[in-house]
C-alpha positions in Angstrom: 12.4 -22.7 -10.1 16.0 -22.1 -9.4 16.9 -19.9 -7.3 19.4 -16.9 -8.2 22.2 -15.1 -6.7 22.6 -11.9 -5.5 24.3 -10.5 -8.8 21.4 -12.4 -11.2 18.7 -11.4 -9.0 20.0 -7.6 -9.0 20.3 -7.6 -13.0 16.6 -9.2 -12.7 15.0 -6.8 -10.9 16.5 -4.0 -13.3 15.4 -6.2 -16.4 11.6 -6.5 -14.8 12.1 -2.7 -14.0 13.1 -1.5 -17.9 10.7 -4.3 -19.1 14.1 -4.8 -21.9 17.1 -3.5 -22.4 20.6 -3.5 -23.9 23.5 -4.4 -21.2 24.5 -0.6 -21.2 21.2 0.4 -20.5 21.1 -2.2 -17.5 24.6 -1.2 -16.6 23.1 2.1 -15.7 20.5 1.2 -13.2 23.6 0.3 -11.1 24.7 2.6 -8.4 28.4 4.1 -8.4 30.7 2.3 -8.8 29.1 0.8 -11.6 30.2 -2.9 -12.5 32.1 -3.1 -15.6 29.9 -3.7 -19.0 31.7 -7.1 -19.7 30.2 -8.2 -16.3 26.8 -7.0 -16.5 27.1 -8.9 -19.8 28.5 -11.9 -18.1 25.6 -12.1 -15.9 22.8 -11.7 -18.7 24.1 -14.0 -20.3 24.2 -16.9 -17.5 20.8 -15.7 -16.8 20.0 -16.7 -20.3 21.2 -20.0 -19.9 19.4 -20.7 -17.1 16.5 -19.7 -18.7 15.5 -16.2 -17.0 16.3 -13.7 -20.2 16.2 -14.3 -23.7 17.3 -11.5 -26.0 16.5 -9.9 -29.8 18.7 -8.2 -32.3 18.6 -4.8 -31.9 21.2 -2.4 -34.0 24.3 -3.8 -33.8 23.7 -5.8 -30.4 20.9 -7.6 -28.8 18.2 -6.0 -26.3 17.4 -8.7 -23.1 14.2 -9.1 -21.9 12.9 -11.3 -18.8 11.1 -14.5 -19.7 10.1 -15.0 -16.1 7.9 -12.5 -14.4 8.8 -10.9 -10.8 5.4 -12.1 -9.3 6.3 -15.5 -10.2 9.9 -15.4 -9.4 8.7 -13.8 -6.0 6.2 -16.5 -5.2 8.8 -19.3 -5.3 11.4 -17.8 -3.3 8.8 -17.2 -1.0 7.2 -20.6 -0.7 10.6 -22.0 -0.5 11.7 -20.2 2.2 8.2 -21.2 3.7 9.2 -24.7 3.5 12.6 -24.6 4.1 12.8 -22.6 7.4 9.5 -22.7 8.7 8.2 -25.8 8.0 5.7 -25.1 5.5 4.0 -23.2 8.5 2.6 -19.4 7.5 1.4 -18.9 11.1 5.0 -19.6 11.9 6.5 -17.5 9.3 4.4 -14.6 10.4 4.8 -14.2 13.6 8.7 -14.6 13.1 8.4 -11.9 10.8 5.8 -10.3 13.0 8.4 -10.1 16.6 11.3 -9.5 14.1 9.7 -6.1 13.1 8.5 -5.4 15.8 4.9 -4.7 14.7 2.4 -3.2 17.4 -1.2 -4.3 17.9 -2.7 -1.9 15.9 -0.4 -2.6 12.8 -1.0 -6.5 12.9 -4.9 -5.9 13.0 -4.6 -3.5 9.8 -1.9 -6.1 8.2 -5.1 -8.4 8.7 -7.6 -6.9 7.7 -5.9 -5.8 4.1 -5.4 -9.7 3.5 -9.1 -10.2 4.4 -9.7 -7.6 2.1 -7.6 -8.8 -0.3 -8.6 -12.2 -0.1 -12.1 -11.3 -0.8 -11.2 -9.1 -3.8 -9.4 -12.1 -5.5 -12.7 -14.2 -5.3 -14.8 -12.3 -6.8 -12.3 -12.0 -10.2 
């Protein structure tokens, strides 16, 4: 999956947010000083090409809607950075992430124990 920029990935996570919505509407969800409409609609539109957003008629201009889901956007970013910085090593990525926040014994050993949990959760389904 190809990864976005900043802007796309931005308008995404308003379009996953509103489910769909008409540029102005997505304009909104920015904080002051909000980009200009043409802009937003710049960027829906190249998200369209590359295949992120479709759109419908709606009135007398289209509503956008995501065609790829957050979870699954999420999980490839993820995995790629996996690969690409840590080797395709989750040990490694975790304790990176692990010294970098400074987590205490106590929170590791809960962070642990709600992936065991959540592990087992997903194998009963």
């Amino acid at each position: 999956m190809m990864q976005l920029t900043k802007a796309e990935e931005q308008v995404m996570q308003y379009l996953w947010k509103l489910g769909e919505a008409p540029v102005q509407e997505v304009r909104e969800c920015f904080e002051d000083p909000k980009p200009s409409r043409t802009t937003v609609s710049t960027i829906i539109r190249i998200l369209e090409s590359k295949g992120f957003v479709d759109h419908k008629a709606s009135g007398r201009g289209f509503t956008y809607y995501p065609l790829i889901a957050k979870a699954d956007y999420s999980k490839d970013q993820l995995f790629g950075m996996l690969k690409d910085y840590f080797n395709n090593s989750f040990s490694s990525m975790t304790s990176f992430f692990a010294k970098e926040s400074n987590l205490s014994v106590q929170e590791m050993e809960a962070l642990l124990e709600e992936v065991k949990r959540e592990i087992k959760e997903s194998q009963t389904k």
